[in-house]
N, C-alpha and C positions, 0 to 999 in steps of 0.2 A: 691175626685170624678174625677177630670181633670186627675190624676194617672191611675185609672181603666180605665177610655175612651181611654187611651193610650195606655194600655195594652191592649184592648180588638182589637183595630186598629190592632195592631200590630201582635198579634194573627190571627186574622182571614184575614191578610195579607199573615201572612205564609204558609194558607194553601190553600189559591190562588196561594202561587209560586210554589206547588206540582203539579200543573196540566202539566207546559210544561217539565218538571221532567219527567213525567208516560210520554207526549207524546214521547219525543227523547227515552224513555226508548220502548216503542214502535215501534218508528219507525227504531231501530234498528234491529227487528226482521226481515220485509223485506228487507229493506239493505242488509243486513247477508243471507238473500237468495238466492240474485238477483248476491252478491258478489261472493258467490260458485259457482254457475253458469259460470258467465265469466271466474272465476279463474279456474275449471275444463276445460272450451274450451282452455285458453291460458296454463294451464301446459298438455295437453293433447296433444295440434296442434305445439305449436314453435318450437318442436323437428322435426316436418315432413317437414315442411312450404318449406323447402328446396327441399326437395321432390316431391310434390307438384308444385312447379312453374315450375318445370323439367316436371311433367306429360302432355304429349299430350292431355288425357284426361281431367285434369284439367284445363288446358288452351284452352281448345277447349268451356269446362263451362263458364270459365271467357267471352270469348269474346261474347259467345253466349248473358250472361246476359247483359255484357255491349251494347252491339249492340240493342239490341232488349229494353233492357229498357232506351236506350238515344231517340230510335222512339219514345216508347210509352210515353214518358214524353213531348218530343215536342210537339204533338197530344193532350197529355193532356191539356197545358195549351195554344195551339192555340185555342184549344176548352171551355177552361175554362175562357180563359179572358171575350170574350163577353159574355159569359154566365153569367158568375159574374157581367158584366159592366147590362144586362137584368133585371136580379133580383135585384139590388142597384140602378139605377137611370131611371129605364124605368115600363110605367104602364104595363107592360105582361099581359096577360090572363092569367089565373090559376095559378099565382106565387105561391100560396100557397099549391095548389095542387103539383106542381114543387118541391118548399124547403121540402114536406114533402117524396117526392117520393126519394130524393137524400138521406134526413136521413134514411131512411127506405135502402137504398142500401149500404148506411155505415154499418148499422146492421148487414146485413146478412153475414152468412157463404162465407168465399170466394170460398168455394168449391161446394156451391151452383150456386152463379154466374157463374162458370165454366159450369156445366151442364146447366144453361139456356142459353149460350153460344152454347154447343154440340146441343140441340135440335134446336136451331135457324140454325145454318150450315149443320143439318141434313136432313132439311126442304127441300122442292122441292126447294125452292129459294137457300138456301144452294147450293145444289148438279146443279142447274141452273151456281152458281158462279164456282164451282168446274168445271162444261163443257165449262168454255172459259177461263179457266188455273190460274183462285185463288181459290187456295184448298186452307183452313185452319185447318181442324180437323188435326188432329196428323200431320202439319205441325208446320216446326218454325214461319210463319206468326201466327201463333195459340197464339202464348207468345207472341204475343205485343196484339194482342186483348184481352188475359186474364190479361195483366198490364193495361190494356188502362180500362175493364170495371172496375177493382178493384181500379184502383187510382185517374179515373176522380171524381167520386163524394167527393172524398179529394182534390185533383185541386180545384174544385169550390168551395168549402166549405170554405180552405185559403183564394182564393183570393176575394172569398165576403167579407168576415173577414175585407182581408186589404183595401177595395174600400169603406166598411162602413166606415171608421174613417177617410177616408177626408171630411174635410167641405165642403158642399156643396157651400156655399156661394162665395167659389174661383170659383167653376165653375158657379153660377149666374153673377158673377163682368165677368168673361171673354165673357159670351154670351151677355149681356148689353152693351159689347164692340166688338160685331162684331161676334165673335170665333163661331162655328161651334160643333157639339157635337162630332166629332171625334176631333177638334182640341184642346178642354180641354181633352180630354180621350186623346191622344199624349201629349199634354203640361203641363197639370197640374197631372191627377190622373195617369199614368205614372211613372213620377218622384219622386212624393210622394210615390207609392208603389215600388220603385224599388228594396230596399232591402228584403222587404215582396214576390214580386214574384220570385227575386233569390232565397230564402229558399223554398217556394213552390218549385220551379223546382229544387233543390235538396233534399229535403223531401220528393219528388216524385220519383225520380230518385232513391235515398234508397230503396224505399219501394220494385219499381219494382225490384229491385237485390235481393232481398227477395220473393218477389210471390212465392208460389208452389201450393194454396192448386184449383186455379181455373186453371193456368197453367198446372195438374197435369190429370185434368179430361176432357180436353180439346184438349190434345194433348199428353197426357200420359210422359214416361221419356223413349225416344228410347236414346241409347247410342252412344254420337259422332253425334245426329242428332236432337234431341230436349232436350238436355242433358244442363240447365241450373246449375248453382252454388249449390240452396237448390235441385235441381236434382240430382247431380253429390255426394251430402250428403247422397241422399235415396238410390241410387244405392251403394255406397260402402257400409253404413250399411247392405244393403242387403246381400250383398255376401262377411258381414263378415268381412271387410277392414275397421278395425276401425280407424286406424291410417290416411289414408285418408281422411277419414270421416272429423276427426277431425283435420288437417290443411286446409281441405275445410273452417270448421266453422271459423277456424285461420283469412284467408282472408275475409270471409267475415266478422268477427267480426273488423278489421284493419279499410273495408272498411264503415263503421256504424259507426265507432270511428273517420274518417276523417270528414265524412258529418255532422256528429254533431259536430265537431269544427268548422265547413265554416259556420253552423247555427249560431251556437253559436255568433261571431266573424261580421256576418251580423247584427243578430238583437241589437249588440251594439250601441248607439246612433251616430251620425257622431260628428266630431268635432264643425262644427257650432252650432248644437242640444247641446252638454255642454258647450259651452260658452253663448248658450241661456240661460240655467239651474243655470249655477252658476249667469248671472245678475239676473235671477229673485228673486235666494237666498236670494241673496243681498242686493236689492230692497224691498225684502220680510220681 
């Protein structure tokens, strides 16, 4: 009898360990997609890439993206901290109406956002800004507004992230002793999120190097004058310049592969945090 129980254990053990089998068998299918993909942009651009850093035009893209999305990032998260600090430890009016209006703008098309962009600068108020010298429609100020509206509700969204999972509790001990609510938000939840808002701001900073699709409807792709990176992509495609195209993708897939190693490489625990880890191991 104890033999059959053994064997049946055993049995229907086995066909419990088919299950993460089918998964990696699975999840080699996207893998394997995701893989052709890059490996088409790098055997397609590494040949040009040389080319390419030489073009005026390409490096007219480059700097445009870099400039405009190091603004719109700053913007982002001057505007994103208190926002976040609002929503996590302040009783707001309509917070809820708020977190749901922010996911709801994550959702949407970014090339929608774009056009509700175009209609707002279109507006007498718009064309008001536009009469005392800030044009933004098919200007370059145009690409930090269309980075600024597509990436701040991802700003706030991190850094609420990171401002929830301090304890409160450190900031009750500091105000029972005096401290000020900016000087726990300086002294304690600061420090605590410091690695969490450095990846924000270059999570953010990615993303903007990437924008096209509200950038695009917003200020359209003039060349050599709102001619951003995923810009300078659509235009060579267009007229045919694949090899362009694709050392364009070159750099920006380099610079996507940089920002996710500085990611990566932050959200590592610091050294005090494992030697926390391994006493508690230990202990444990």
């Amino acid at each position: 009898m104890s033999s059959q129980t053994n064997y049946k254990e055993k049995h229907a053990g086995r066909k419990r360990d088919l299950f993460p089998i089918v998964c990696i068998v699975i999840a080699c299918v996207p893998l394997l997609f995701i893989c052709s993909a890059i490996l088409t942009i790098i055997a397609g651009g590494v040949t040009h890439v040389g080319e390419a850093v030489t073009s005026a035009e390409v490096l007219f893209s480059l700097r445009m993206s870099v400039v405009t999305s190091t603004i719109s990032t700053t913007l982002c998260l001057l505007l994103a901290l208190p926002t976040a600090y609002a929503l996590t430890r302040t009783s707001m009016p309509f917070k809820r109406a708020a977190e749901t209006l922010m996911q709801l703008t994550l959702s949407l098309p970014y090339i929608l956002l774009g056009f509700a962009l175009l209609l707002m600068f279109s507006s007498p108020a718009g064309k008001a800004l536009k009469d005392i010298g800030f044009a933004v429609v098919f200007q370059p100020v145009g690409i930090v507004f269309a980075q600024l509206i597509v990436n701040l509700p991802f700003s706030i969204r991190m850094v609420r992230t990171a401002f929830g999972d301090v304890n409160p509790r450190m900031e009750f001990v500091a105000k029972t002793l005096g401290a000020s609510s900016f000087e726990t938000f300086r002294t304690i939840i600061l420090p605590i999120c410091r690695n969490s808002i450095i990846s924000t701001f270059v999570l953010t900073w990615a993303r903007g190097m990437g924008e096209f699709g509200a950038t695009l409807m917003l200020v359209g792709v003039t060349r050599m004058r709102t001619e951003t990176l995923p810009g300078s992509v659509y235009l060579s495609i267009s007229t045919g310049n694949t090899d362009t195209a694709m050392a364009t993708a070159m750099i920006m897939l380099i610079v996507s592969a940089v920002t996710l190693v500085v990611t990566n490489v932050l959200s590592k625990p610091v050294g005090g945090n494992r030697v926390e880890r391994k006493r508690r191991k230990k202990a444990g």
